[in-house]
N, C-alpha and C positions, 0 to 999 in steps of 0.2 A: 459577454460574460461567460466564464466557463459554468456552465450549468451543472455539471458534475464534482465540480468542485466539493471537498466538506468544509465545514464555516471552519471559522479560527475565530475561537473565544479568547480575547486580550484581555489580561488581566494585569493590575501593576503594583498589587500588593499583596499580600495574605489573607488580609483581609473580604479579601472581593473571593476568594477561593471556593466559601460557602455556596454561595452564588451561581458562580460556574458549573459546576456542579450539579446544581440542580436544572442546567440548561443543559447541562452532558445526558441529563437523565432522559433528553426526550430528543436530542440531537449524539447519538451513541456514536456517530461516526466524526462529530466533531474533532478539533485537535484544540488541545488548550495550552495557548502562550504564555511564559509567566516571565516577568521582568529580574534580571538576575540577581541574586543576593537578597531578593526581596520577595521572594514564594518559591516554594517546591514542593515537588508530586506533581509537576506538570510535564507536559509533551514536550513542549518546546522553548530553551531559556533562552531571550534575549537580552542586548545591550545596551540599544539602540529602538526605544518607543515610533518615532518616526518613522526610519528607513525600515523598519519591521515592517508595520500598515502599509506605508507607501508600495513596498515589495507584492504587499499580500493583494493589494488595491488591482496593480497592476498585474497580477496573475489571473485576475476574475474571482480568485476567493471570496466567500460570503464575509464578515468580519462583524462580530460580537462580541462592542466593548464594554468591558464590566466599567467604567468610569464617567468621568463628565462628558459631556454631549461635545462641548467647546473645541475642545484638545483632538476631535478625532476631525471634528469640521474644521479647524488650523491644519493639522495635517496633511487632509487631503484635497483642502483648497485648490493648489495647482493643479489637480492631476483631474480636476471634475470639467469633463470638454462635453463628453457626449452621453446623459441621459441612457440611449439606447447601447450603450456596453459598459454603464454601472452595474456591477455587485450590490447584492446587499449590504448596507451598511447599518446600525444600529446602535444605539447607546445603551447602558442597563445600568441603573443608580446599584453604588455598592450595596444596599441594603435591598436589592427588589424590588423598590418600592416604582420604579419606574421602567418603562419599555418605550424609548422613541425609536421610531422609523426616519433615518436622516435620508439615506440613500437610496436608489434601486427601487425606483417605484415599477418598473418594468419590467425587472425579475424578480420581485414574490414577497419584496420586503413585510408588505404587510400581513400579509400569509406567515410569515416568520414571526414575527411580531407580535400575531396575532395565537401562535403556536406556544412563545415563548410565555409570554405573559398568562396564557392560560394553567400552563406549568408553578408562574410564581402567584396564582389566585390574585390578579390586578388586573386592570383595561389596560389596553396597551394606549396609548397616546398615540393615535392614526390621526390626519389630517386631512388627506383626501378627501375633498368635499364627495367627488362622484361615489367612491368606496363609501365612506358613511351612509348617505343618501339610498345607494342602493345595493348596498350588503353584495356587493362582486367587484372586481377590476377586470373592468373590461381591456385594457393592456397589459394586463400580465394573467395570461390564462393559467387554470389550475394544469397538475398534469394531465397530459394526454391529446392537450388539444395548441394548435398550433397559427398564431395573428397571422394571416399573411400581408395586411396592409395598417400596420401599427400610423403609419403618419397620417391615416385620414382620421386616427383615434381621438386627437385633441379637441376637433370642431367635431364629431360626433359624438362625443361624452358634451361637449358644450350644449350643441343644440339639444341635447337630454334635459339636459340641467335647464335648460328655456322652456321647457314643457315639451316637448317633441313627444311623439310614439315611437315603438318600433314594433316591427314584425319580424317574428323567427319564426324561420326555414329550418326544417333540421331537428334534431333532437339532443340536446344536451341540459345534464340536469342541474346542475351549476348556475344555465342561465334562465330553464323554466322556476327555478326556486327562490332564486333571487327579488326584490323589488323592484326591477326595472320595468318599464309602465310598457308594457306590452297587450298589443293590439292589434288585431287582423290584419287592417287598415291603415296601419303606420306607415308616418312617411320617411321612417329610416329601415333599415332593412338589417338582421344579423343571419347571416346562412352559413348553416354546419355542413360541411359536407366534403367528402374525399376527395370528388372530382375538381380537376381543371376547370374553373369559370372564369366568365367577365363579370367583372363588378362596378360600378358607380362609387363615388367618394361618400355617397350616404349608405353606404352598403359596406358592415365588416365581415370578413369570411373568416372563418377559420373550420382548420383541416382537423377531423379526429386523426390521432394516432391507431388507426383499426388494421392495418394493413402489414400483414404477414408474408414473408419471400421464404417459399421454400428451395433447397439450391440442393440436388445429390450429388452431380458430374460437374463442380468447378472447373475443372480443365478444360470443358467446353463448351462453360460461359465466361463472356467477357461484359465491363463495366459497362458497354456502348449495348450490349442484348439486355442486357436489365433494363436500361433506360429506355430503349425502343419498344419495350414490352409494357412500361410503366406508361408514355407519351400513348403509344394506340389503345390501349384499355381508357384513358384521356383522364388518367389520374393524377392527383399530387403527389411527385416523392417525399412532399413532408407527411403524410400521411402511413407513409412505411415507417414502423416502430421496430421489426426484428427481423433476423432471419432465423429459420430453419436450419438443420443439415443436421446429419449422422454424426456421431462422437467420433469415427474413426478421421474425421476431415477436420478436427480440432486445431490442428497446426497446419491449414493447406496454406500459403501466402495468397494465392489467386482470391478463397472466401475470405481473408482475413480482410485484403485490398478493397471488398465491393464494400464488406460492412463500414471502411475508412469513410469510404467514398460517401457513403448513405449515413455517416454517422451514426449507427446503429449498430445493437450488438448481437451477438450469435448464441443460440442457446442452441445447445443438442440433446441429442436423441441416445441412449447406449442400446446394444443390438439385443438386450432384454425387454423393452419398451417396443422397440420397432416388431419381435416376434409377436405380440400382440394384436397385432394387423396382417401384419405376411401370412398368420392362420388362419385367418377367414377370409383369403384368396386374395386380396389386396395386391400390390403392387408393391415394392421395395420404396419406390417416392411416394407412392399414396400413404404409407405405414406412415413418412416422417409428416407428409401433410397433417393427416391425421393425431400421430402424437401431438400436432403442436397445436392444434386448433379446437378436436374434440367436441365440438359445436355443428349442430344440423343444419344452423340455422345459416352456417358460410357460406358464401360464394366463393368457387373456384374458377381461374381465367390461366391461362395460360398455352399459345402455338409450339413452346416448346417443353418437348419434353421433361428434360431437365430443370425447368424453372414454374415454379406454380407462385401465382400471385390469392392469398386467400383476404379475403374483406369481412368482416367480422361486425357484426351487430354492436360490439362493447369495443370500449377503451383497451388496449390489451396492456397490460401488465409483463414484460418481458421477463420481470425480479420473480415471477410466478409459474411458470412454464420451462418444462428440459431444465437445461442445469448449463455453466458456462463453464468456458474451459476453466480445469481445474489447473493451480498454480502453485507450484512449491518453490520456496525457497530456503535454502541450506545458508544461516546466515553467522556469521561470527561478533560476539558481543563483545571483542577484547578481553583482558583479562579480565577487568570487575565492574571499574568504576564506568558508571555512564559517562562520564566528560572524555574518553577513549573510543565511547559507541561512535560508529560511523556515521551521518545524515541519511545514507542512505536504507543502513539496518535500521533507524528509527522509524524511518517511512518506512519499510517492510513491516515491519510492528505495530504500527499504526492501522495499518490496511488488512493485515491478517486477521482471516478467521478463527484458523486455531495455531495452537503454538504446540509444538512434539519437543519434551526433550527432557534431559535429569535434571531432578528437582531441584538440585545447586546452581543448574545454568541460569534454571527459567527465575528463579528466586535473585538473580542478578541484574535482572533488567525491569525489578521495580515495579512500578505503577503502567508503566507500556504493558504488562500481561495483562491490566483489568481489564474487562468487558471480555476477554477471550475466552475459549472453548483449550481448556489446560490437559493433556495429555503428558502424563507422567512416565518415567521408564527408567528402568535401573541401567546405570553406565555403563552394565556390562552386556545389556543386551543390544547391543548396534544393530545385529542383521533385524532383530523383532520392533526394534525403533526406527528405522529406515523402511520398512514393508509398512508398517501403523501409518507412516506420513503419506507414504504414496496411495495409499491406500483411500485414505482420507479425501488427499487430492483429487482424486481419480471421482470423486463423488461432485465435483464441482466447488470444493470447498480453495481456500487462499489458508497454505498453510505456510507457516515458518517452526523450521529445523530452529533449534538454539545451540547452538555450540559456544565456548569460550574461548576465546583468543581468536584466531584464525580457522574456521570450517573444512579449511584443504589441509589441516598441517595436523597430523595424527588426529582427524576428527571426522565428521558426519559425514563431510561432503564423500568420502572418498566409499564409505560405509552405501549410499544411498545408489551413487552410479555403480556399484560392485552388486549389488540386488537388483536393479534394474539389468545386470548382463546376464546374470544368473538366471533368474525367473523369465524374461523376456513377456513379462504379461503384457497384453497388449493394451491394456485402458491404460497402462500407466508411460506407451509412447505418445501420449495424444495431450502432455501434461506440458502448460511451460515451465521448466525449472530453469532456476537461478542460483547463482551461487554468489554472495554478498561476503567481502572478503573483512577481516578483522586486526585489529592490533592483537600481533601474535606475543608470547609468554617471554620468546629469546627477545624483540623488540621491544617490551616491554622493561625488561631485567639488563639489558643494554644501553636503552636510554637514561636508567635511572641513575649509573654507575658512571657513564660516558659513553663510550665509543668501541668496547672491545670487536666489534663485527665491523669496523673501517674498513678491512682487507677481506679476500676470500675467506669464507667459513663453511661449515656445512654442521648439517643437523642430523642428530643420530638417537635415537628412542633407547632407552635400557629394559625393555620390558624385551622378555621374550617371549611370551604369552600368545603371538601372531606369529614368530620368524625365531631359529633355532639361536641360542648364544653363539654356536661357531660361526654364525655370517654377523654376526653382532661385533664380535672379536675383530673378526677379520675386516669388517668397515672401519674399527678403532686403529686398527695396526696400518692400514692404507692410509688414510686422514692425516696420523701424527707421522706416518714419513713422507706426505705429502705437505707438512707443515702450515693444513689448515686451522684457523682458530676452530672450537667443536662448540655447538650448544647441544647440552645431553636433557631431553626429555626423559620424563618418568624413573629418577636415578635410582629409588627406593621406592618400597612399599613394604607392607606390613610383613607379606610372606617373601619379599623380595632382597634381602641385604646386602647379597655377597660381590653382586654385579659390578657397583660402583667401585669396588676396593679391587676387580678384576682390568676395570677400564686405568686404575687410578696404575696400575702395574704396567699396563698396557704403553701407555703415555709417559711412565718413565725411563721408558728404554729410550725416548726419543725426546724427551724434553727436558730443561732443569729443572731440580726439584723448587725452585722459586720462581716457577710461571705464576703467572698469577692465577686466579679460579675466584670467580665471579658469583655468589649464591643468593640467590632473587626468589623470598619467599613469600606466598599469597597476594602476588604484583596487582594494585587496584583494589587490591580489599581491605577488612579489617585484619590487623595485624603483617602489613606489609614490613620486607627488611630486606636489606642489602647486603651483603658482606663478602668481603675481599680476602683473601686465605693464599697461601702458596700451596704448587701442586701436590707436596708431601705433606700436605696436613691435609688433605682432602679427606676424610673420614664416613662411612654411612649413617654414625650420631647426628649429621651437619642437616642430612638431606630426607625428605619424604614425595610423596606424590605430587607435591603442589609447590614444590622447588624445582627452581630453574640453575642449571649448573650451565655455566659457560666458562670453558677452559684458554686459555690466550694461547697463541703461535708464540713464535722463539722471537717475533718480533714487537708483540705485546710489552707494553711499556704501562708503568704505574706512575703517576705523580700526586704529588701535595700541591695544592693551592692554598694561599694564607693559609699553613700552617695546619689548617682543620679538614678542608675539604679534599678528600683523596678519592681521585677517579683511575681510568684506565680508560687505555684505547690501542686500538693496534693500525700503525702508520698506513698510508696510503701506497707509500713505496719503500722497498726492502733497504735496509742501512749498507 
């Protein structure tokens, strides 16, 4: 099971939404499914109830079905072989009034279950006799701590359940607290503990997660020095929960590869935190040891220098410590309508901590902004909307840019890497950025009408606001005796009118005045339109900031289909 996984709350009517909902409120990072045509204000619309689950089953996803118990156990009938890499699985009656645990007794179900129901004021419906019995699962540890011999689990929860003792080794407060019949003298055994041991089949061990890897000089450590440094200290690497290291080694691949390896993630230090220690005579690797651990009570082991192995008294909590690499992503939400948003800008949206952008973009993408941390900024401040984001990131935070249409095509992205050369701060090269590309405005105002972008075309902004009108011209005047089709961004504005009636002069020296001209307004929103015009009527009455002008080459062609429907396209090859 992907243990990192967030659930997928399925829901398959409107009705069940309430519901959901209130499972969203204690599982925030959930994603909620809604069956199409048949609920909205969710994450994710499907078609297909079956092949959805089954997909999600198969991913390791948790899955929380707001419906009948039946339909999720027909479902994923086929797909249940191994126990030991179930998901959780769960049912939840549309009204709340139920919480079964079907699946995933291994990873956490009832924990979930037992989470969830507490949220909707009901028992959860558990069945595990050993759980009941004594108030823990002993196969599916809470976090922190790790089974290493789950198959002796079955006859050891049995022989419990016959009256057996057991005796624990170790300290964990999970199983001092529980009711499990613990006794000096028991002839079952449960031992907590870091190290490497041998065990008996009456004997379950499990490792705490207590074990910290500090790393400064990745370049010269490798995967096989961790390991040999973990093996002679005669410790578990399930036991290793993070690493260490400096903010500036955010993006080194060699650290990124060891945490792959360890499964573990990397939390850093920024060189404000590290002075902290470097002043009271410390060491540059003792500062980050120290920032990460802060505890007297640690043991430090380590023959190389570069590498400190620290053991820690507690559970470590890696979500609590340094800060992780920070991530930005520059993403485009199409013109309007979510059924144009990408899969993948959704999962960005999904995952993001905070969202940067103008209040018309972010108001675009809906119900995706809830639960986020909303940073507002006027469209016309880029360079101070672009620095806010990095800035953000640089703190550890998963932000997403919002831009409409396309991010790279007169928008963010271009804004963001232009401040990043400018300034050259350096928290903000340690950042992984992405750029999540969009249905752009001219694709959008092209596919509506047909085809007019079939052939070469090229795209040219009317704003002069960043670049003088005489390179504006002079792009216009190269273009139409290059006889590209043109998509004109931004042809109007309020202060702006004269441009498009300069372009429209521009283009008639080199076009007939019955080219066609394509005008796509508010593409994806409310009050979306289309309209088809000859180059001589082109007017700046026609056009505003939120119109898309696309002019046709000498080879653009207009047709009627039955009569009504009239499109445009410009051929593939020249007549």
């Amino acid at each position: 099971m992907n243990k990192k996984a967030n659930p997928a709350i399925v829901v398959l009517g409107q009705s069940s939404i309430n519901v959901a909902k209130q499972i969203l409120s204690v599982l925030p990072r959930a994603k909620l499914y809604g069956l199409a045509d048949r609920t909205n204000g969710v994450d994710v619309s499907f078609t297909n109830f079956g092949n959805t689950v089954r997909e999600l089953f198969a991913s390791g996803t948790p899955i929380i079905g707001v419906c009948a118990a039946g339909i999720l156990i027909r479902t994923l009938a086929p797909l249940i072989t191994d126990k030991k890499q179930e998901p959780p699985i769960l049912a939840v009656a549309e009204d709340g009034s139920a919480v079964v645990p079907l699946l995933g007794g291994l990873s956490g179900v009832n924990e979930l279950a037992r989470q969830i129901a507490e949220t909707l004021q009901i028992q959860a419906a558990i069945t595990t006799t050993g759980d009941l019995r004594f108030r823990t699962t002993l196969l599916s540890p809470p976090f922190g701590y790790y089974l290493v011999n789950p198959d002796d689990g079955k006859k050891f929860i049995a022989d419990l359940l016959a009256g057996a003792k057991v005796k624990l080794e170790g300290t964990a407060p999970w199983l001092s607290d529980s009711n499990l019949p613990i006794d000096e003298n028991g002839e079952l055994i449960i031992k907590i503990t870091e190290k490497e041991v041998n065990y008996q089949p009456n004997c379950l061990v499990y490792h705490p997660q207590n074990i910290a890897l500090t790393i400064t000089s990745p370049n010269s450590v490798t995967v096989s020095h961790v390991h040999e440094l973990i093996t002679s200290l005669e410790l578990s690497p399930h036991s290793v929960t993070v690493i260490f290291a400096p903010n500036y080694l955010a993006k080194n691949p060699i650290l990124a590869n060891i945490a792959h390896i360890f499964k573990v993630p990397v939390r850093f230090f920024t060189a404000s935190q590290l002075t902290e220690f470097t002043t009271q005579g410390f060491s540059f690797h003792e500062a980050v040891v120290f920032s990460g651990t802060q505890d007297h009570s640690v043991s430090f082991c380590s023959p190389y220098s570069q590498i400190t192995v620290s053991i820690n008294p507690q559970i470590i909590d890696p979500e609590t410590v340094g800060k992780p690499q920070g991530k930005l992503a520059i993403i485009g939400t199409g013109p309007g309508a979510t059924k144009w948003m990408s899969p993948e800008v959704k999962e960005i949206l999904n995952q993001a901590t905070d969202l940067v952008g103008y209040k018309t973009y972010i108001n675009l993408i809906g119900s995706l902004a809830d639960g986020k941390n909303i940073h507002e900024s006027d469209n016309r401040e880029e360079e101070a909307r672009a620095k806010m984001a990095l800035d953000l990131a640089a703190q550890g935070k998963y932000v997403a840019v919002v831009s409409s249409g396309d991010p790279g095509i007169y928008a963010m992205a271009t804004a963001i890497f232009e401040v990043i050369d400018k300034y050259k701060d350096p928290e903000w090269q340690t950042l992984d950025i992405q750029v999540a590309p969009g249905i752009s405005a001219m694709q959008a105002t092209a596919a509506a009408i047909g085809a007019p972008l079939g052939h070469d075309f090229c795209v040219i902004s009317l704003s002069d606001i960043l670049k003088p009108w005489e390179i504006i011209a002079q792009r216009i005047e190269n273009a139409a005796q290059a006889d590209f089709a043109i998509a004109f961004y931004n042809p109007v504005s309020k202060y702006r009118t004269w441009q498009l009636t300069e372009a429209k002069n521009i283009l008639l020296k080199h076009r007939n005045p019955d080219t066609p001209v394509v005008l796509g307004w508010n593409m994806g929103r409310p009050g979306q339109a289309v309209k088809v015009i000859n180059l001589q009527d082109l007017e700046p009455v026609e056009a505003d900031m939120r119109t898309l002008v696309i002019v046709g080459s000498s080879q653009t062609q207009t047709i009627e289909i039955f009569d009504q429907d009239r499109r445009v396209y410009t051929p593939r090859r020249y007549l």
